[in-house]
Wavefront OBJ file of the C-alpha trace (Angstrom):
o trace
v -19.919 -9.841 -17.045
v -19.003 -6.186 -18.096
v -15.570 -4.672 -18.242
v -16.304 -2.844 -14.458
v -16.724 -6.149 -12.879
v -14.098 -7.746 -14.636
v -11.714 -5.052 -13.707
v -12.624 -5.019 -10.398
v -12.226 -8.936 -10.235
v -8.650 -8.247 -11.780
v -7.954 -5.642 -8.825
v -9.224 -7.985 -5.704
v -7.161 -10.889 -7.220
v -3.897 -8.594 -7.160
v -4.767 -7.530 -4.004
v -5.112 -11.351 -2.829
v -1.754 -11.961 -3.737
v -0.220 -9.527 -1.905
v 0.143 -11.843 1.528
v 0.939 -14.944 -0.285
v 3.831 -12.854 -1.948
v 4.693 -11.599 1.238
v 5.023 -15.068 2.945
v 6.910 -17.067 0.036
v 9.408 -13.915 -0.157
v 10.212 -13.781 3.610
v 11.152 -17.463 3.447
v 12.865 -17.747 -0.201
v 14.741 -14.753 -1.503
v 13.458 -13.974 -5.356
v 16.792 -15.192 -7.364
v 18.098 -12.715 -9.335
v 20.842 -9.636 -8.740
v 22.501 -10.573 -5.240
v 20.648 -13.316 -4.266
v 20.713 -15.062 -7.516
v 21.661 -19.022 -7.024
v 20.939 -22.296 -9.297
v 18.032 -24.871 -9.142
v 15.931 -22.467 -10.580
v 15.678 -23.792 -14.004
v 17.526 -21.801 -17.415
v 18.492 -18.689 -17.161
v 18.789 -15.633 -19.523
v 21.549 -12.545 -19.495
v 20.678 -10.240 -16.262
v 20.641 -7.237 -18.868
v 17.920 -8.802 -21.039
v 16.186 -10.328 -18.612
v 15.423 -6.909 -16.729
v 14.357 -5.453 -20.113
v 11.602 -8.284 -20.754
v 10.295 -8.468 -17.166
v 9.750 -4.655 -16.706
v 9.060 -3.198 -20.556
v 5.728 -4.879 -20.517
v 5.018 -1.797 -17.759
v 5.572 0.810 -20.012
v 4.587 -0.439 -22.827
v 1.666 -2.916 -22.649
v 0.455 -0.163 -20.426
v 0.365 2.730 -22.939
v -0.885 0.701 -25.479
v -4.056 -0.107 -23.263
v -4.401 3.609 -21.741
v -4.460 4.451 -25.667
v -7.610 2.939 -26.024
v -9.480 4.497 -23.256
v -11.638 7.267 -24.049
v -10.062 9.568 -21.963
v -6.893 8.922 -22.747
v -6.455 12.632 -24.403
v -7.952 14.347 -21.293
v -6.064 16.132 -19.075
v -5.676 14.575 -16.144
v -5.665 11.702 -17.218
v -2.223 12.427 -19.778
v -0.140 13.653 -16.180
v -1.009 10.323 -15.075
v -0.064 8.370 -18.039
v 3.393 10.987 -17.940
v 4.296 9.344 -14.198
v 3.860 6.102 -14.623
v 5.494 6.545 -17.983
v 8.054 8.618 -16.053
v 8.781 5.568 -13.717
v 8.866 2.678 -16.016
v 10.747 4.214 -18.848
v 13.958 4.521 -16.548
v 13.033 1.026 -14.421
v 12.610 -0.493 -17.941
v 14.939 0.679 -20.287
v 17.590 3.496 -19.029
v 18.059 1.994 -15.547
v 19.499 -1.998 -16.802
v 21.843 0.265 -19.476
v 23.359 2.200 -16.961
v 25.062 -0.444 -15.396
v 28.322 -2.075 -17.056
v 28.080 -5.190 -18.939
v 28.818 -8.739 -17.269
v 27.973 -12.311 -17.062
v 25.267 -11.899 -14.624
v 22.372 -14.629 -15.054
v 18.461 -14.277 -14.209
v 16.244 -17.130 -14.086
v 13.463 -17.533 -17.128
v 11.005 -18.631 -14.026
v 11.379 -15.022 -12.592
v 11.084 -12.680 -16.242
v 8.073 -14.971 -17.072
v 6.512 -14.347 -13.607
v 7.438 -10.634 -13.938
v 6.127 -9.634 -16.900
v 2.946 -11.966 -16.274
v 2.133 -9.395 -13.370
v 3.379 -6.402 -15.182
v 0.936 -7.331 -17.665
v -1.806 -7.452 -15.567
v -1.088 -4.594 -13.419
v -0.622 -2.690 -17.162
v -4.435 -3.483 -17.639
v -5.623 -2.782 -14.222
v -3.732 0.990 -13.590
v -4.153 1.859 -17.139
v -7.798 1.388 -18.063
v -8.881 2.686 -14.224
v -7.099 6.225 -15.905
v -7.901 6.271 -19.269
v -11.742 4.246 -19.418
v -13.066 3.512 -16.078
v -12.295 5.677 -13.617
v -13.341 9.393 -13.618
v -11.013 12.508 -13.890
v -12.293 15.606 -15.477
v -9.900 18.734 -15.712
v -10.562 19.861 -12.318
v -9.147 16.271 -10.698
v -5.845 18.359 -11.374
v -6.837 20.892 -8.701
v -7.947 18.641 -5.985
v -5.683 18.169 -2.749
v -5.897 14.515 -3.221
v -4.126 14.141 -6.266
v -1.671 17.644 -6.173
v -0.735 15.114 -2.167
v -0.216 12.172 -4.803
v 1.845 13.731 -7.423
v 3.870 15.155 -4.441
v 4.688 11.713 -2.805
v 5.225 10.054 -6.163
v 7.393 12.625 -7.084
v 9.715 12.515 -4.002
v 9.556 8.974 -4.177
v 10.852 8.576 -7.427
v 13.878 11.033 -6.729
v 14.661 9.101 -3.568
v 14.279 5.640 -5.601
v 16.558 7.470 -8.841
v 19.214 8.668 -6.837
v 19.511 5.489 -4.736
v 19.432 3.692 -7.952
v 21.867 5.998 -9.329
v 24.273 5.298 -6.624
v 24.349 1.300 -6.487
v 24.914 0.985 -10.215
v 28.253 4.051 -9.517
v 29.313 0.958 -7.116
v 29.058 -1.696 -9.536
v 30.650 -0.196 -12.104
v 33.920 0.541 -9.738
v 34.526 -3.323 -10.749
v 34.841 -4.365 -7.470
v 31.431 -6.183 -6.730
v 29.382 -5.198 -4.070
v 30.637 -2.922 -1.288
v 28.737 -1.439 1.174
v 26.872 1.871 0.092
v 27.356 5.123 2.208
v 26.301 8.592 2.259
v 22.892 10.081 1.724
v 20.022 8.165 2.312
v 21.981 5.096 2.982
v 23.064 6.629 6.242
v 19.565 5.190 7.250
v 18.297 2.316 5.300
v 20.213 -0.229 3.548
v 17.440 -0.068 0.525
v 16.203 3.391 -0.144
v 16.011 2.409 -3.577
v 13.000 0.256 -2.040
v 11.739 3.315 0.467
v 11.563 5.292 -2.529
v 9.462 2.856 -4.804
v 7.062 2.467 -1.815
v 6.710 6.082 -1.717
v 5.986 6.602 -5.278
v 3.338 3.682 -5.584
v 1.346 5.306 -2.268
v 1.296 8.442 -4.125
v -0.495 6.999 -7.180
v -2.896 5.018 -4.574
v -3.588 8.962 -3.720
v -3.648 10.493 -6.945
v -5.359 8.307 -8.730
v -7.923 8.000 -5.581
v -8.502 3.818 -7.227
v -8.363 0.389 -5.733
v -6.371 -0.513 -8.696
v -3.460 2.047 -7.839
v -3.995 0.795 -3.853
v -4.079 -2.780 -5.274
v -0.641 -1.967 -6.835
v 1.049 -0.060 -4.040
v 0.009 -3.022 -1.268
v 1.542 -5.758 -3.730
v 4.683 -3.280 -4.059
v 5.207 -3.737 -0.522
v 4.422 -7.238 -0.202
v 7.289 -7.687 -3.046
v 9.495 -4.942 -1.867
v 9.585 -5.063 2.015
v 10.768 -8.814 2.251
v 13.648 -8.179 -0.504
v 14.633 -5.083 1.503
v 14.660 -7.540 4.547
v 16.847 -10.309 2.753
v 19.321 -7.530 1.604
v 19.695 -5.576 4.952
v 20.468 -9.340 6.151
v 22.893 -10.360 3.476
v 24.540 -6.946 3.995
v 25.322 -8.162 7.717
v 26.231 -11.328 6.815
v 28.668 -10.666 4.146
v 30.047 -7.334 5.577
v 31.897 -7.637 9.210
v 31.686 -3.334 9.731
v 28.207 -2.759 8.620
v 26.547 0.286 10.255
v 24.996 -1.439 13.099
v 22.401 1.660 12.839
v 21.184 0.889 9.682
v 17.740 -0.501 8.908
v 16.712 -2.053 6.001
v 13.559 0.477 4.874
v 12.757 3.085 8.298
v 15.311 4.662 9.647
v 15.761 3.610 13.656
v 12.774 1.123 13.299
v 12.461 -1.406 10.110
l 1 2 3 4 5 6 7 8 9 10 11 12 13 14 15 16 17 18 19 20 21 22 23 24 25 26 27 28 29 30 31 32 33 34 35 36 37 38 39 40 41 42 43 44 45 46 47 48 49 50 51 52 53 54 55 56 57 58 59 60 61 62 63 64 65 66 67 68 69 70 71 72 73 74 75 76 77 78 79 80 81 82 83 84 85 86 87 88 89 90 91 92 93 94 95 96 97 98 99 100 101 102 103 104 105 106 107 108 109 110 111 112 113 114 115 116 117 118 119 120 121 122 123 124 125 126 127 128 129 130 131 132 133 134 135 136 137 138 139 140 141 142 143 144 145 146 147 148 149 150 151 152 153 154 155 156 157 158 159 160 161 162 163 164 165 166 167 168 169 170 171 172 173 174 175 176 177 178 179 180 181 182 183 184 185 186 187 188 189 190 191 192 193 194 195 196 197 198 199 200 201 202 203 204 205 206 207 208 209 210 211 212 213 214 215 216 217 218 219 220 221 222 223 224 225 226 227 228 229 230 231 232 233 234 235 236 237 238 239 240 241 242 243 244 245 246 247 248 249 250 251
């Protein structure tokens, strides 16, 4: 078997995930953050936990885009820089941000985590730096200038949304119910915006391994952005009735 059909192997088996992951999420809630709960075997600090389950994305994957020989082309370095943009801050600056308390995370759910982080590492990275093909001029065409463009607004949207949840949480008064900007719409633009940024690799890296990783982020994303528009409702009596959990005035 050669690398190309191993990768591509890799890529239909994320891809064949994706409704299974949909299903089991739109019946159990993952257990960490809001929705944590016990029965879920040992847990770890929330803090650390993030830290092991999503560092495996930036680093494991710039280790294995290192090896590639084009990893010191062009086009191939801006897309190293946004997914290195990305999962620097989801890694390492976004956990930090956020005071320190005695939340708990399930082992289960890091070790699942960084299992697909892993894998998605090897998939994305060697399609950019080894098997896929983008000489200089890939940087001109409309497909990936379209892609940077969505991943880039995505990422703001996701950042700022971020930005604003963790300003809640630190107020030291547990969750409250998040206003202004883009949560005039949506209760989880933090969610939109992740969505937004993984369709605009799919495009700029023109790949089934970036569309293998932007249909598993919504099979992972969509049903947690269901289960917190619902907990919203249930725990807060004056909840924007107008609010929808990803689309404004549909979803």
């Amino acid at each position: 078997m050669t690398e190309f059909e191993l990768h591509r192997g890799v890529v239909f088996g994320v891809m064949a995930t994706a409704a299974p992951t949909w299903l089991a999420l739109r019946h159990v809630s993952a257990p960490y953050g809001r929705h944590v709960r016990e029965g879920w075997g040992p847990t770890l600090p929330a803090r650390l936990g993030w830290v092991l389950m999503e560092s495996p994305a930036s680093l494991v994957w710039l280790a294995i885009f290192a090896l590639g020989v084009h990893a010191l082309d062009p086009a191939p370095l801006v897309l190293c820089a946004l997914w290195q943009l990305h999962y620097v801050n989801r890694a390492f600056v976004f956990p930090l941000r956020s005071k320190p308390d005695k939340k708990r995370m399930p082992l289960l759910i890091v070790v699942l985590a960084s299992l697909f982080n892993i894998v998605n590492a090897y998939v994305n990275a060697r399609q950019v730096s080894e098997l896929g093909r983008y000489p200089i001029t890939w940087l001109l065409e409309p497909r990936f200038l379209c892609g940077v463009a969505l991943f880039l607004g995505g990422r703001t949207l996701n950042v700022q949304s971020d930005a604003a949840l963790v300003a809640l949480r630190n107020e030291g008064r547990g969750y409250q119910i998040p206003r202004g900007r883009y949560f005039r719409w949506v209760s989880c633009p933090n969610y939109a915006g992740e969505l937004v940024e993984w369709s605009g690799w799919a495009l700029a890296t023109w790949s089934l391994a970036g569309l293998s990783f932007a249909i598993f982020t919504f099979a992972n994303l969509a049903p947690r952005a269901l289960s917190h528009h619902a907990w919203y409702r249930q725990n807060f009596a004056d909840y924007p009735s107008g609010r929808r959990a990803l689309l404004p005035g549909i979803w």
